[in-house]
C-alpha positions in Angstrom: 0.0 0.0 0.0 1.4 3.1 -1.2 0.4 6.9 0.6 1.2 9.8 -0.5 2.3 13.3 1.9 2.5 16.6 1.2 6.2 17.5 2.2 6.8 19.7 4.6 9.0 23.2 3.8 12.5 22.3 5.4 12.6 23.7 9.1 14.9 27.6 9.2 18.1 26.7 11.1 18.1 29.0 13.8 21.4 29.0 15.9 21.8 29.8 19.8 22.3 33.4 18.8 19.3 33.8 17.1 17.4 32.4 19.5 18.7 34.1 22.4 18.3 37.4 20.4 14.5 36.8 19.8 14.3 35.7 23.5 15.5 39.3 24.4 13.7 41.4 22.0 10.3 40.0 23.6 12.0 40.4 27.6 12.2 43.8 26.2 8.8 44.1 24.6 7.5 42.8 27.9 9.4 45.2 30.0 8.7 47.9 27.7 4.7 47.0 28.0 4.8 46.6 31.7 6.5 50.0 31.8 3.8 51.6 30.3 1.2 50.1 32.1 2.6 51.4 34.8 3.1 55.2 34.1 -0.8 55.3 33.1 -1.5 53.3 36.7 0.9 56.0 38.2 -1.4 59.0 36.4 -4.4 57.3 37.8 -3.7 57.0 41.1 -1.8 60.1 41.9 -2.0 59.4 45.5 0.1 56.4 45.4 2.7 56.8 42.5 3.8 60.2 44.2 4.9 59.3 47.5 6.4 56.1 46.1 8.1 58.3 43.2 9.2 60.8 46.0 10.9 57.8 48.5 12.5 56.0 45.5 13.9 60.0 44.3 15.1 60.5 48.0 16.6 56.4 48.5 18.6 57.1 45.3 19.2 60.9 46.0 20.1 61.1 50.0 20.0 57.3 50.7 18.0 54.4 52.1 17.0 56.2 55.5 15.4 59.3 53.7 13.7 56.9 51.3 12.2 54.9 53.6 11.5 57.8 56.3 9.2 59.3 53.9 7.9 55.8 52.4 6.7 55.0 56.1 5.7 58.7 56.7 3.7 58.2 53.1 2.1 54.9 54.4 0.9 56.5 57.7 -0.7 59.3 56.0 -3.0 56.8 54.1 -4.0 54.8 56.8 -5.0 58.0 59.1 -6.7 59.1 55.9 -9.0 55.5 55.7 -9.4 56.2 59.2 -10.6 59.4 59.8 -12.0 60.4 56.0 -13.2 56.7 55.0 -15.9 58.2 52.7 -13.3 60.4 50.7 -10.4 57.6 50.6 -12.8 54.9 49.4 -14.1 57.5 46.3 -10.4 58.1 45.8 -8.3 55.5 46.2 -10.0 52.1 46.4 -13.3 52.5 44.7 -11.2 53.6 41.4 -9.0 50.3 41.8 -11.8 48.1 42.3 -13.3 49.9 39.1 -10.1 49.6 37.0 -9.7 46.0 38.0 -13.3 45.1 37.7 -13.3 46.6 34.1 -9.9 44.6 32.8 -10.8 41.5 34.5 -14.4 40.7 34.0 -15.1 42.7 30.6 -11.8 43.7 28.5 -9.8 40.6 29.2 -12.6 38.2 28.3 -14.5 40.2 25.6 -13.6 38.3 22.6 -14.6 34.6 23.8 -17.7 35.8 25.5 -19.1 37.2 22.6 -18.0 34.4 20.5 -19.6 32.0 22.6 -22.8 33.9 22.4 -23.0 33.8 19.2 -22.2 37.6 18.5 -19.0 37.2 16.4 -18.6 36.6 12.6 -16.3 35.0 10.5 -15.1 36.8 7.1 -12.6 35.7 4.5 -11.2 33.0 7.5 -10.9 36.4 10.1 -13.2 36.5 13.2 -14.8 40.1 13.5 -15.6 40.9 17.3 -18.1 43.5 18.3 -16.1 46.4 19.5 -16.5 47.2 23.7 -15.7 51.0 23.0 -16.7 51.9 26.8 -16.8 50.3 30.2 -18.2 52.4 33.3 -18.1 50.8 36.3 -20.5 52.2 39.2 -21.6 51.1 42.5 -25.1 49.0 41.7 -24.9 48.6 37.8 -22.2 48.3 35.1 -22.5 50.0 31.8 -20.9 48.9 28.1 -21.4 50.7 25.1 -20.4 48.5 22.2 -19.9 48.9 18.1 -22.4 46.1 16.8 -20.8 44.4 13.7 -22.3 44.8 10.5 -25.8 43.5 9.9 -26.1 43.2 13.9 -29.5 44.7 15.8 -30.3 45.4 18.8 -32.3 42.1 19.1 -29.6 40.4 18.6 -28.4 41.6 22.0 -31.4 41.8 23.8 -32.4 38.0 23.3 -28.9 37.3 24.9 -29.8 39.1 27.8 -30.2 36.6 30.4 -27.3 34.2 29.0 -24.9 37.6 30.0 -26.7 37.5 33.6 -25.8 34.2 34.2 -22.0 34.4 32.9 -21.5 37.7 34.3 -23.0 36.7 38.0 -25.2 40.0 37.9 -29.1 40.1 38.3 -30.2 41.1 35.2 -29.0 42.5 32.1 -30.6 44.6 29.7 -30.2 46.2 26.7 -30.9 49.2 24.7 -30.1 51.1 21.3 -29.2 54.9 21.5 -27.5 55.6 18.1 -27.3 53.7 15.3 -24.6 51.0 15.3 -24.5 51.0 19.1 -25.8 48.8 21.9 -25.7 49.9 25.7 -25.8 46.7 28.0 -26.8 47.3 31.7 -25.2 44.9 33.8 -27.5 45.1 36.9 -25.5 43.8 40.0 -27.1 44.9 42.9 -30.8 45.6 43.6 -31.1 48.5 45.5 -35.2 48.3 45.4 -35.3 44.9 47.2 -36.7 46.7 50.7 -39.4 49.0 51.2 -38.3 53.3 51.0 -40.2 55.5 53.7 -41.3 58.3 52.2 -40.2 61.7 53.2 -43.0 63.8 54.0 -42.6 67.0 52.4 -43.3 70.1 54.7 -45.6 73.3 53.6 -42.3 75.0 52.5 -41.2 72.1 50.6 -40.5 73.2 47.0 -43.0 71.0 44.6 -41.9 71.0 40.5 -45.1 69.7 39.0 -43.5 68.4 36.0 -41.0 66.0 38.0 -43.1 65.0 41.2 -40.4 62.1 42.9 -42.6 59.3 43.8 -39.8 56.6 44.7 -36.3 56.0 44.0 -34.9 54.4 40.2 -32.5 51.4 40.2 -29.8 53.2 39.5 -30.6 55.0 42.9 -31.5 58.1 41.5 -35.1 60.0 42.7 -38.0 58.3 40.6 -39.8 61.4 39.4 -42.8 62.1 36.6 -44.7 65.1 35.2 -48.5 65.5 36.6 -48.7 68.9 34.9 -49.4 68.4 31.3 -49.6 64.8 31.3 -52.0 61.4 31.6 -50.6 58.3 33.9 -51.3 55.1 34.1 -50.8 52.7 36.7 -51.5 48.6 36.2 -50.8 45.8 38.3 -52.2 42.6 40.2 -53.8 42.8 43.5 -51.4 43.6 46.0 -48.6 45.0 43.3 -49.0 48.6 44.9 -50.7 50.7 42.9 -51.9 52.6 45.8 -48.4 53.3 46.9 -47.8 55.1 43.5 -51.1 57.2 43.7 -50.3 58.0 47.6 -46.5 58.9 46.4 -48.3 61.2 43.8 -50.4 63.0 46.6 -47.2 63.2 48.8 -45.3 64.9 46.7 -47.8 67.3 45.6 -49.2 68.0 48.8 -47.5 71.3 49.6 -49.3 72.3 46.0 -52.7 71.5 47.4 -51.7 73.4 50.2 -51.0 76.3 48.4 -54.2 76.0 46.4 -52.3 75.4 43.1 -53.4 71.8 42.9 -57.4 70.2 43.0 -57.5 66.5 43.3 -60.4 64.9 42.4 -60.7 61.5 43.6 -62.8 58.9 42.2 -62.4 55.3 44.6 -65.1 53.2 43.3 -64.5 50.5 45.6 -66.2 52.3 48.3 -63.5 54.9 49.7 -61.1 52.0 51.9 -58.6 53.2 50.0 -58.3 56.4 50.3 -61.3 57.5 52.5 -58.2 58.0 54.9 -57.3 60.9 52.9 -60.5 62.2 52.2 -59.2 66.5 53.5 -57.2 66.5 50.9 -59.6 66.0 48.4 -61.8 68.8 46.5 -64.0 66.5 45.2 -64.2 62.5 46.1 -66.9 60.2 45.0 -66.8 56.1 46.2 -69.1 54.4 43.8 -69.8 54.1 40.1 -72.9 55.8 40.3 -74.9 59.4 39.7 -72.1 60.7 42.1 -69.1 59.6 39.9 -70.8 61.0 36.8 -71.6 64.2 38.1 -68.1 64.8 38.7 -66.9 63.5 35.4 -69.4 65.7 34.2 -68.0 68.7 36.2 -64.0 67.7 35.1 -65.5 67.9 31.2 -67.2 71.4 32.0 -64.3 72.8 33.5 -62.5 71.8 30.2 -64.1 73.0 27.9 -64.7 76.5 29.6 -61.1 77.1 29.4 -60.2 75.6 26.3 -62.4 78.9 25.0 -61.0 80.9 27.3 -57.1 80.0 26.7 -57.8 79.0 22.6 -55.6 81.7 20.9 -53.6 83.1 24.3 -51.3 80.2 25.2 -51.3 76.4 24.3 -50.3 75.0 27.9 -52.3 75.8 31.2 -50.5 77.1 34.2 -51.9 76.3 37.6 -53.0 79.3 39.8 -55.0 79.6 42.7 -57.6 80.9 40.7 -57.1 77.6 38.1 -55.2 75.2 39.7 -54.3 71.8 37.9 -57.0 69.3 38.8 -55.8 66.0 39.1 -58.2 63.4 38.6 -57.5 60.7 39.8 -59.4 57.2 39.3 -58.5 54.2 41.8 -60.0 51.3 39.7 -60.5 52.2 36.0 -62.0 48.9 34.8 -65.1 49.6 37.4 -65.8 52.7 35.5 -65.9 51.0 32.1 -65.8 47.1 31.4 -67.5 46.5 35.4 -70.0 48.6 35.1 -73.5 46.8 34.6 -75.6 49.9 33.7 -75.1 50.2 29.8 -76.3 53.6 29.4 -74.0 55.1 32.3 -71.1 53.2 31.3 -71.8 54.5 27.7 -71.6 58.2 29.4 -68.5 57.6 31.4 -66.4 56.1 28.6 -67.4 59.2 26.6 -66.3 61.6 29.4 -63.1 59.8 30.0 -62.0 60.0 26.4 -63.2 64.0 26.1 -61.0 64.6 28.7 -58.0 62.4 28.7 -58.0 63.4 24.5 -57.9 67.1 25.6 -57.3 68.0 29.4 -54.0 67.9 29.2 -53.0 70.7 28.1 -55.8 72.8 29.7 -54.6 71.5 33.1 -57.4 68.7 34.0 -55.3 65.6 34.0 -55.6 61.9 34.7 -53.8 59.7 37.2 -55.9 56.0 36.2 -55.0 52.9 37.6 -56.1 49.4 36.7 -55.8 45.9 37.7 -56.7 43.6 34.8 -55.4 45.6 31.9 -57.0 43.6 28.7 -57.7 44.9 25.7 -61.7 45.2 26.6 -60.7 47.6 29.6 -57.5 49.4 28.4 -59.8 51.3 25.6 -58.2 54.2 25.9 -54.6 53.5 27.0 -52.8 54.7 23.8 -54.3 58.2 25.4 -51.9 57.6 28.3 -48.5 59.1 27.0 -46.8 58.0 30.5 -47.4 54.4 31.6 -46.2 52.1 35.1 -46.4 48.7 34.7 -46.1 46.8 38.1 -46.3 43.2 39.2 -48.6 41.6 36.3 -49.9 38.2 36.0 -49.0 37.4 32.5 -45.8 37.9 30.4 -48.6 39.4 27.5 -49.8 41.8 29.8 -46.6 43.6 29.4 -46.9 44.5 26.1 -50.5 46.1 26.7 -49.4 48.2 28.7 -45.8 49.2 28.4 -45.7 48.3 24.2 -45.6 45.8 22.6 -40.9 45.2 22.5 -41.2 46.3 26.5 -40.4 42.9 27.6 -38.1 42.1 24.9 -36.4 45.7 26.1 -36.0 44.1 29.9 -39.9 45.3 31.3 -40.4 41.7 33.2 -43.3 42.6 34.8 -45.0 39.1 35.4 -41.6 38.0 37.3 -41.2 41.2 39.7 -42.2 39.2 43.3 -45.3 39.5 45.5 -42.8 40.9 48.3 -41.8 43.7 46.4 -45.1 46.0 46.1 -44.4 49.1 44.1 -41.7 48.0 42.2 -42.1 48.6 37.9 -41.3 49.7 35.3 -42.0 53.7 33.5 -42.2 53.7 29.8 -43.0 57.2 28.2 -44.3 58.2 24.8 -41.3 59.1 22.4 -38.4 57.6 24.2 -37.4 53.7 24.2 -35.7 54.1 27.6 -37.3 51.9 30.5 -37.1 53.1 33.7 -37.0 50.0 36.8 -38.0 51.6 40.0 -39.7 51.6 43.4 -42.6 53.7 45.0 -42.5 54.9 48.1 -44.1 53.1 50.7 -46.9 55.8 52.1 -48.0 54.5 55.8 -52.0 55.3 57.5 -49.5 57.5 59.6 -48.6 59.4 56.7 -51.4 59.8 55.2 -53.2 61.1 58.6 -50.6 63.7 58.6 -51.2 64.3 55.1 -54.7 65.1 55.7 -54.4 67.2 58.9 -51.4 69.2 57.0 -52.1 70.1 53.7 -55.9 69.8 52.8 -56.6 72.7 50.1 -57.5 76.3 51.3 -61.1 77.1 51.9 -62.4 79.2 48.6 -61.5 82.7 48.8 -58.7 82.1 51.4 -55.1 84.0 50.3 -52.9 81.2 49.7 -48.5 80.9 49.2 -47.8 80.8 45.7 -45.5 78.6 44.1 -44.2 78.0 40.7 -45.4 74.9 39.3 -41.8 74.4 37.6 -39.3 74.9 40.2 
């Protein structure tokens, strides 16, 4: 049997000389690396490199006493500053070298093979293309990347490898989002920061209130949770028990120095008798607990009062701004569905829906707006929810749900609604009309003892009584 090789290209005679020469051309690459790496750790963290730049100057300059005089002197100086200014040593020093580390050795160093074995790489004329990881920021709760997708990349793409990152990154969740073209931002979420309940901090009647950024909790990021009531419809959904009522009691919290002041009317519409928020009752200028005569009456009223100045303001100025003489009404609605898709009487319900969509098609911008919230949000009862240019989605039941009410990519986008816990009332997600960007955050949990001192404090100023004025946007 005869086989046949392809004959290998005779191996280069390389002699001791040559070998020891390529030996020492990469001991000198290496040194020449490490060298640099180095300097740019010495201009990061000027509070080390210095004094150990000064004590090796003074060992070479004056001698090994000197040196190591001030290299001990150097060394005490740090540890009486961790001591005494822990805050301001942690930000400078070892906060940044947890950061630097974190961002060579979990991201940069293994960049390449995670994205190639999630499938993100490409292979073109026998070379591997790997997105590019232009930027890492490393901060206390959550880790940010912006990355170059490769050609013919999307964001999906990214997105459905969410939860593979999670799991070989060790964080919580991941998510992902598109802010230019070309680019993907991926969230690394490490630490949950919305996991226990947040007190709220009852505001005082000189606390300043901006009515178009009300906070009503805290964001995952740790930042304050804020929205616009002034100009603007809200929606609330979410199962029994996700804490709807802490947002809507967050709202009223932070606006209360506003209905203090008279520059705020809240009209309150419970129909599942008052439990709720018959508590809070002096704060309201109108509150009706039923889905009867009373609750159309005062729909009736909110329509009325929206029309008249729609005449009055049609030509003068296209956005309402609160007074005492026309303050914003808020009208709030605890249980939407009971208004529309619950309610047996066909010829009221008929009524209602009509009022609701007069107003929340028009009152916003003649200052009669709607804070609706809703537990079963189906098609049949969410109607009018494309009216609602602000939307929180909290604990829901079902992974569709999502998409009724935050749109229909939300969960793609990282909205998991149906898999936020039942010990975690008030936690959701914010999506807004004309931004992709998902906000995760908590409400503010509102105790009875808060709310009795809402109502003795700030219930609205009898009519005709002189009242502080304050801006509605600072």
């Amino acid at each position: 049997m005869v086989t046949s090789t392809t004959p290998r290209p005779p191996a280069a005679n390389k002699t001791p000389g040559d070998e020891l020469a390529e030996a020492l051309f990469r001991l000198i690459g290496w040194l020449l690396m490490a060298a640099a790496r180095l300097v740019w750790w010495a201009i990061l963290f000027p509070m080390l490199s210095l004094p150990a730049a000064l004590s090796i100057y003074l060992t070479v300059a004056d001698g090994l006493r000197a040196g190591a005089l001030t290299a001990v002197a150097a060394i005490a100086a740090l540890v009486l500053w961790r001591l005494v200014g822990a805050a301001s040593f942690r930000a400078a020093i070892t906060t940044r070298i947890q950061a630097r580390w974190r961002r060579w050795a979990v991201y940069t160093r293994w960049w390449a093979a995670r994205c190639a074995l999630h499938g993100l790489t490409a292979t073109l004329d026998g070379n591997t293309l790997v997105p590019r990881l232009s930027k890492v920021r490393i901060g206390a709760v959550q880790d940010v990347l912006t990355v170059r997708m490769l050609v013919g990349q999307t964001l999906t793409d990214w997105s459905e490898q969410a939860d593979a990152f999670a799991h070989t990154f060790g964080v919580r969740s991941v998510t992902a989002t598109s802010a230019s073209r070309g680019m993907v931002t991926i969230t690394l979420h490490r630490r949950d920061l919305l996991a226990n309940p947040i007190l709220v901090p009852v505001p005082s009647a000189a606390t300043v209130v901006r009515l178009d950024a009300v906070t009503i909790g805290v964001a995952e990021a740790g930042e304050p949770w804020t929205i616009p009531v002034l100009g603007r419809h809200l929606l609330v959904a979410g199962a029994t028990g996700a804490g709807k009522g802490s947002v809507l009691w967050s709202i009223l919290t932070g606006v209360a120095p506003a209905i203090r002041a008279g520059l705020v009317s809240v009209w309150m519409i419970d129909p599942k008798g008052g439990m709720e928020f018959g508590a809070g009752a002096a704060l309201f200028s109108r509150f009706s607990y039923d889905t009867g005569e009373n609750t159309v009456t005062l729909l009736r009223d909110a329509a009325a009062v929206l029309t008249d100045r729609a005449g009055r303001l049609r030509g003068t100025a296209r956005q309402h701004t609160p007074t005492v003489a026309e303050p914003l009404i808020l009208l709030a609605i605890d249980e939407l569905a009971a208004l529309t898709a619950y309610m047996t009487d066909r010829k009221i319900r008929t009524e209602v829906e009509q009022l609701l969509g007069l107003v929340l098609s028009q009152g916003r911008a003649v200052g009669v707006c709607v804070i609706a919230c809703v537990q079963d949000p189906s098609k049949e009862v969410l109607a009018l929810r494309q009216l609602f240019p602000t939307r929180i989605g909290l604990r829901l039941t079902e992974a569709t749900q999502v998409a009724m009410v935050l749109g229909l990519s939300a969960r793609e986008r990282g909205a998991l609604c149906d898999l936020i816990p039942d010990s975690q009332p008030g936690v959701g997600y914010m999506a807004e009309d004309g931004t992709a960007t998902l906000t995760r955050a908590r409400a503010f949990q509102v105790t009875d003892a808060d709310i009795d001192r809402l109502a003795k404090t700030f219930a609205p100023p009898e009519p005709g009584t002189p009242a502080a004025v304050i801006d509605p946007a600072h």
